[in-house]
Every structure is written in structure tokens, then in C-alpha cells.
C-alpha positions in Angstrom: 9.9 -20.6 -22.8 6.3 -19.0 -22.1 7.8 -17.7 -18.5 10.4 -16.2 -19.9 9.1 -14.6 -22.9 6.1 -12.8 -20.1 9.4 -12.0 -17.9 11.4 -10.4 -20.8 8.2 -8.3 -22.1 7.6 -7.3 -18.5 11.0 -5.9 -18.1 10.3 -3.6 -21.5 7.3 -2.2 -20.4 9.4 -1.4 -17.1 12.3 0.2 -19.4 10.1 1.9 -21.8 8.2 3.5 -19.1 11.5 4.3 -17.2 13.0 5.8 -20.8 9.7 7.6 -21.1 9.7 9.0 -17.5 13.5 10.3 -17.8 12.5 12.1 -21.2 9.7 13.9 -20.4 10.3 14.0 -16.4 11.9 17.5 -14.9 10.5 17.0 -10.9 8.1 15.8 -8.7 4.4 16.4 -10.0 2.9 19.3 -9.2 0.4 19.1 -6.4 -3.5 18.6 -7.6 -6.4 20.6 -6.8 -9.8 19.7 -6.3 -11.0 16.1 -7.4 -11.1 14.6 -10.8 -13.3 12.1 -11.3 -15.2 12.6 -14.7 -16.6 8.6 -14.2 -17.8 8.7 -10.8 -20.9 6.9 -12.3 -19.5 3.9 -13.2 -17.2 4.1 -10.6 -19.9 4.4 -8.0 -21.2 1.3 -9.5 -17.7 -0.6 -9.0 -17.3 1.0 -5.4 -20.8 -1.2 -5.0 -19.3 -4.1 -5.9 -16.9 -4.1 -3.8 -18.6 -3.2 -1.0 -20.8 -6.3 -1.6 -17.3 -8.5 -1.9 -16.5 -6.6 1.7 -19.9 -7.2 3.0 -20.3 -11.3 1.7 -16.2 -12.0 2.2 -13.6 -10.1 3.3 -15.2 -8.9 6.8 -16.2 -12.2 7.7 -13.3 -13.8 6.7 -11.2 -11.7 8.3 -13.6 -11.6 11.5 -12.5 -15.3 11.4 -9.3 -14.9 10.6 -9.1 -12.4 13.8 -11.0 -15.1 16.3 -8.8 -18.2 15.4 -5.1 -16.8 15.6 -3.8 -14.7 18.4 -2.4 -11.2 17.8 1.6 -12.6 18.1 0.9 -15.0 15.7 -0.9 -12.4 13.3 1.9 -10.0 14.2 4.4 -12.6 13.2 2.7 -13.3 9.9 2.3 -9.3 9.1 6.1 -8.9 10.0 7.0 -11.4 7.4 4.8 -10.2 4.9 6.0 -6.9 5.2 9.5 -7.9 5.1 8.8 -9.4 1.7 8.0 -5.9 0.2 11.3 -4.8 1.3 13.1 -5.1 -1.7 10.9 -3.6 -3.8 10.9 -0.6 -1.4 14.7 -0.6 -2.5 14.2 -0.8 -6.3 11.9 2.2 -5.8 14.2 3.7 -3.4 17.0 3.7 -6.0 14.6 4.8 -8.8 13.7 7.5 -6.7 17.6 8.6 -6.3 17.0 8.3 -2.5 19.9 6.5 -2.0 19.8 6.8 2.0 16.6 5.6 2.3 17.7 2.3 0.1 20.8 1.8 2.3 18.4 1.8 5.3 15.8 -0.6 3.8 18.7 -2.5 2.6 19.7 -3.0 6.1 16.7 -3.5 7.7 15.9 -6.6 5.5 19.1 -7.5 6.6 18.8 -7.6 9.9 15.0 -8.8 9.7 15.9 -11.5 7.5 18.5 -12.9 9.9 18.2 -11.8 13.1 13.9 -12.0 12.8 14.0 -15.2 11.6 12.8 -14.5 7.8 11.0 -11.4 9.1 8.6 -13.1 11.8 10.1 -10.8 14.1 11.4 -7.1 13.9 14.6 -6.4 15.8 15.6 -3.8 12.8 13.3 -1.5 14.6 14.1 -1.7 17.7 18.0 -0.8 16.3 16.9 2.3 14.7 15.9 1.1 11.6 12.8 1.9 10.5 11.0 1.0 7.2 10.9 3.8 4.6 8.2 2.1 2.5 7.0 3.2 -1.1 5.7 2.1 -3.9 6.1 2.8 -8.4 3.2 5.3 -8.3 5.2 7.4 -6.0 8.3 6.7 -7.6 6.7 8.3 -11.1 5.2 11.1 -9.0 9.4 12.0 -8.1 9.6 11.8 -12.2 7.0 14.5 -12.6 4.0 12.0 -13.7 1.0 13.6 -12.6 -1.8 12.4 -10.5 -4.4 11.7 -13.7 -8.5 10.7 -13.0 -9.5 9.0 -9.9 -11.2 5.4 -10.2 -11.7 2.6 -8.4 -11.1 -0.4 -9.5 -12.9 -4.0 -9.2 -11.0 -6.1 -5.6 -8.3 -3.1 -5.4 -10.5 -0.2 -3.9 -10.1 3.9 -4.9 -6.8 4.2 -6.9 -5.9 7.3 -9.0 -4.6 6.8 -13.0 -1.1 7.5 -11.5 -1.1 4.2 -8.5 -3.0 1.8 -10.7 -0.1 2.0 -13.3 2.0 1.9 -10.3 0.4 -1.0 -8.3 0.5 -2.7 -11.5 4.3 -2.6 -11.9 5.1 -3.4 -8.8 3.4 -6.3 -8.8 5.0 -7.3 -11.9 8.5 -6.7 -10.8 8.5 -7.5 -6.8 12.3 -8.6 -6.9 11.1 -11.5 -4.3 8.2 -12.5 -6.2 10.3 -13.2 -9.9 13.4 -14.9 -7.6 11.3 -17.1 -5.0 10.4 -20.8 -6.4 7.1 -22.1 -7.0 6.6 -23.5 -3.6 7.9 -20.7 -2.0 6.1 -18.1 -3.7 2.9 -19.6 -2.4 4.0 -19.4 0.9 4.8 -15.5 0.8 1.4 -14.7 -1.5 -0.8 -16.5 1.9 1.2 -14.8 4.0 0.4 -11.7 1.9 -3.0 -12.6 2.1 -3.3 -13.5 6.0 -1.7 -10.1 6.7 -4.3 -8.0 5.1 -7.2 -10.1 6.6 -5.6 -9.2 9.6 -5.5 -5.4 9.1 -9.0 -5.9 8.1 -10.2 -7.2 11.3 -8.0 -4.9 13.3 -9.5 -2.2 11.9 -12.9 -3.3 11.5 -15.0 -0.5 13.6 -13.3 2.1 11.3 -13.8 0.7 8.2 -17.2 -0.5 8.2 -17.6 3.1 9.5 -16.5 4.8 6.0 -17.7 1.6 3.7 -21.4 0.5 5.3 -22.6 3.4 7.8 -22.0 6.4 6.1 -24.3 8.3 4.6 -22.2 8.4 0.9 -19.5 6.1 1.0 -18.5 6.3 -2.2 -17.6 10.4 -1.6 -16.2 9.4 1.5 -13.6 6.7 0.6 -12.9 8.9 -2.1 -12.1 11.9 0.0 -10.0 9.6 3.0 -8.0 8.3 -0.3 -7.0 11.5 -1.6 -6.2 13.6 0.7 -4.0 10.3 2.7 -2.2 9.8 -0.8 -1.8 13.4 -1.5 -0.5 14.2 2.0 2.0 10.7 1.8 4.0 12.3 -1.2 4.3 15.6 0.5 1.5 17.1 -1.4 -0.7 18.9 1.3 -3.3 21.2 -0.6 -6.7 20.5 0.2 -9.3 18.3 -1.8 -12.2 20.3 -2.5 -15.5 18.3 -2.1 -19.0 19.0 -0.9 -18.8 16.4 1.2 -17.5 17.0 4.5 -14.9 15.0 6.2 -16.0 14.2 9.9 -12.6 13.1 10.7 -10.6 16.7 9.5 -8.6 18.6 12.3 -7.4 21.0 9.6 -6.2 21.7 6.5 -2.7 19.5 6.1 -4.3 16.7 8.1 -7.9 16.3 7.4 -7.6 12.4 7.0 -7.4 9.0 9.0 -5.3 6.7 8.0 -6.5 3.3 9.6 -3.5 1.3 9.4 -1.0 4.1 11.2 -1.5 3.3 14.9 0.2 -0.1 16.1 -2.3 -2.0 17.7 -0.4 -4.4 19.5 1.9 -2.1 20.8 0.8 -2.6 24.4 -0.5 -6.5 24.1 2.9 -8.1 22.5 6.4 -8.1 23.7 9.1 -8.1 21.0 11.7 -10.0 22.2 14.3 -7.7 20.8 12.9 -5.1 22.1 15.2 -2.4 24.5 
């Protein structure tokens, strides 16, 4: 009775917000300028934190997680956990009104989920069909919401008012997450878990780069964040900061995103690979 009645008001805060959004909405949001960030004090203070819960668990616990499993096997776990987020790339496909970018997710979990073996493996990509991933905060940036204050929040990391709302709904309402059974659902939140230890260790040398050598690493995460976010929903005007980016090339493409390159591309044969 108590699951359902959490379900059911979880569901009208998705349709009031979707009712809101169609009332008000009239296009994508119009790009930012410049950073907005009127609490950077406390939110210094909250970036410290969690640089501390980097420093004392995540890096070595995803150092450890990086030394005891080989890359296939991490690889397999990451393909499965990404597989899981599927559908809810679909919902927000559909939301979106990109139809032929839910057909194509549609049929990559498909094939992933039967022909990977629940997603250990990948042959959907090797057939053409890539992932088209996105998320609620993007999917109320196509209804016109705009981007709001920066933050960062406590275990999440720099978010904007905009993709905390969104990260919130999604994790409400992962299709996979309300329909999988207790036992199950454990499985797929440690495999969830596993996977980002594993980008963690992967990308370690960048990371501790921006969060514990860097001279500010509050204005630099802050600064990688925006401009990657800004730039993934087609929004490409510049962040204007006094701090300066040592990663920029140029003015569309001064940020690194860590997690783009595929590091086992050249250590790990997919076996349904061409």
C-alpha cells in the first residue's frame, strides 16, 4: 500500500511537470551566457566535501576495484549497466518527439538484450546501432526550460537547477528500476555502481587532475561542466569565466569530456565484432 501510494504520487509529479512544460514550453531553451552561480560560497563548501568523499572513498575504491577485475570483465559489467538506462533513454526519446532516435534505442536494447546476453556484450554496435543517450534535464531543455543557477550538490558533483530536477526524475521513473523485482533490482543498482567505479579508475590521471592538483578546482569543474553540458544539447556559446581553461582548443570545443574515448578499444575483442 505504502509502494504504491510513493509510485502513484511519483507519476503526478511526472504529469504535472509534463502538463506544466507543454503550457508554458514554445522550444528548446535559449542558450546561456556567462555563469550563474549567486551561491558559489556554499557550494565551494559542498564541492569540499566531496572532494574529501573522492579523496577517503571513491579513488581508492575504485583503484581497487581497477586492480582486482580485468578490463573484459569491467567492460562486461559497464555494457550491462548501460544497457539498463536504455529504456529510459526511450521514454525521453519519446518525450522529446525524437521518434527515430527511440526506434533506434528501442532496437539496440533489443538486440543487446538478446543477442549480448542481458547486455554483457554489445553486438548492437557493431550492427550500426549506436546509443542515442539522454536524460529528463535535456528532455525539459527541448520544452524550453531554462538552464537556472549552477550548484553542486552533496555525492552528485556540479549540476545546474535544470539536471538536478532532471536527474531526480529519472531516477524516480527508470522504467527498469519500477518493473525489475526486489532481487533483481539489487543486481542492476551494483552493477550501476561497479560501472562508475570503473570509469573512475579509468579515468583517474584526468580526474585527480581537475579535482586535487589544480590550482581552483572548484572554478575548474565548474567550467569542464558547463561548457560539456552546454555543448551536449547543441548549445555552443562560450562560458565566460576568469578562470582559464588549460584544456580549450577553441571556442565550440573548449572542454574534455573524460568518459568519451573508449579505453579498451585496442585491449578487448568483441566477439561480435566485424
Amino acid at each position: 500500500m505504502i509502494l504504491n501510494t510513493i509510485l502513484l504520487s511519483r507519476w503526478r509529479w511526472a504529469a504535472a511537470l509534463l502538463g506544466l512544460a507543454a503550457l508554458t514550453a514554445c522550444g528548446p531553451a535559449p542558450a546561456p551566457v556567462g555563469i550563474n552561480d549567486p551561491a558559489e560560497a556554499s557550494n565551494r563548501r559542498v564541492h569540499e566535501f566531496n572532494r574529501g568523499v573522492d579523496r577517503a572513498l571513491l579513488r581508492p575504491a575504485a583503484r581497487g576495484y581497477g586492480t582486482v577485475l580485468p578490463q573484459p570483465v569491467q567492460r562486461g559489467i559497464g555494457n550491462f549497466a548501460g544497457n539498463l538506462d536504455v529504456p529510459g533513454d526511450v521514454v525521453n526519446n519519446l518525450l522529446q518527439a525524437r521518434l527515430g532516435f527511440a526506434a533506434q534505442n528501442t532496437a539496440r536494447f533489443a538486440v543487446n538484450s538478446v543477442l549480448g546476453i542481458g547486455g554483457l556484450f554489445d553486438p548492437a554496435s557493431a550492427m550500426g546501432l549506436p546509443g542515442k543517450e539522454t536524460d529528463f534535464g535535456e528532455t525539459m531543455h527541448v520544452w524550453g526550460a531554462p538552464e537556472g543557477v549552477y550548484g553542486e550538490a552533496p555525492f552528485f558533483g556540479p549540476t545546474t537547477e535544470r539536471d538536478l530536477v532532471g536527474s531526480v526524475v529519472d531516477l524516480a521513473l527508470n522504467p527498469v528500476r519500477l518493473l525489475l523485482p526486489t532481487p533483481e533490482r539489487s543486481y542492476a543498482t551494483a552493477a550501476k555502481l561497479g560501472s562508475k567505479l570503473g570509469e573512475r579508475d579509468r579515468y583517474r590521471d584526468t580526474l585527480d587532475s581537475v579535482l586535487h592538483e589544480s590550482a581552483d578546482s572548484y572554478a575548474q569543474t565548474r567550467l569542464l561542466y558547463l561548457q560539456n553540458r552546454r555543448f551536449e544539447l547543441g548549445q555552443t556559446g562560450g562560458v565566460e569565466d576568469d578562470f582559464i581553461d588549460p584544456y580549450a582548443t577553441d571556442a565550440d570545443a573548449g572542454f574534455v569530456d573524460p568518459y568519451a574515448a573508449d579505453p579498451y578499444a585496442d585491449s578487448f575483442e568483441d566477439p561480435y565484432a566485424q
